[in-house]
N, C-alpha and C positions, 0 to 999 in steps of 0.2 A: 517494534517499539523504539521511540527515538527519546534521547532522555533532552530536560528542557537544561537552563544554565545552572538553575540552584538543585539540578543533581536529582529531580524526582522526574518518575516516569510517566509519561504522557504515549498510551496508543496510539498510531496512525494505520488508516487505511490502506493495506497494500491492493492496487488494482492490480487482478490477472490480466499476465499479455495476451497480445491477438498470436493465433501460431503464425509460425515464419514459415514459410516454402524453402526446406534445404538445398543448399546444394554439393555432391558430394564430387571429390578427385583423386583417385588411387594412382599413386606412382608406385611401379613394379623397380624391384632393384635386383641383381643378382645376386649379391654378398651380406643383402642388408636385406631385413624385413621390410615387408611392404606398407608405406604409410599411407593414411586414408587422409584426406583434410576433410572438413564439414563447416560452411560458411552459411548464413541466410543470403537468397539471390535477389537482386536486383541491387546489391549496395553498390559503391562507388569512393572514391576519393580514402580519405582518412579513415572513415567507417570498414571500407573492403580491406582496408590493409591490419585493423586492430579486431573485427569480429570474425575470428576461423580458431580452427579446435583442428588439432592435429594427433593419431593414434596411431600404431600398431595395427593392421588389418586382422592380426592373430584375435583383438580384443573384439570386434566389432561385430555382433549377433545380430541375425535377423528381429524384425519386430514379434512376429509371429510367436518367433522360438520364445520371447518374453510375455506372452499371453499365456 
């Protein structure tokens, strides 16, 4: 919902996206836990440097195990 100027609400269609093809990179540390990055592949430029998610390897479950 997007609201208009004089403050009343107007619905908008949200389109579902297309899935992204991930791409995933564990860096192993010895003193520090292991971080996973996860970016969609094929980006480039501005886009590769502001879309990636960085976690803990501790957090990150199989798909399966979420079925």
């Amino acid at each position: 919902m997007s609201l208009t100027p004089d403050g009343a609400g107007s619905a908008t269609t949200e389109r579902p996206q297309a899935p992204h093809e991930l791409s995933m990179t564990v860096v192993e540390y010895t003193s520090e836990p292991d971080r996973c990055t996860v970016s969609p592949r094929g980006l480039s430029g501005v886009a590769k440097l502001s879309t990636w998610m960085t976690v803990d390897t501790e957090v990150v479950v199989g798909l399966a195990a979420m079925r």
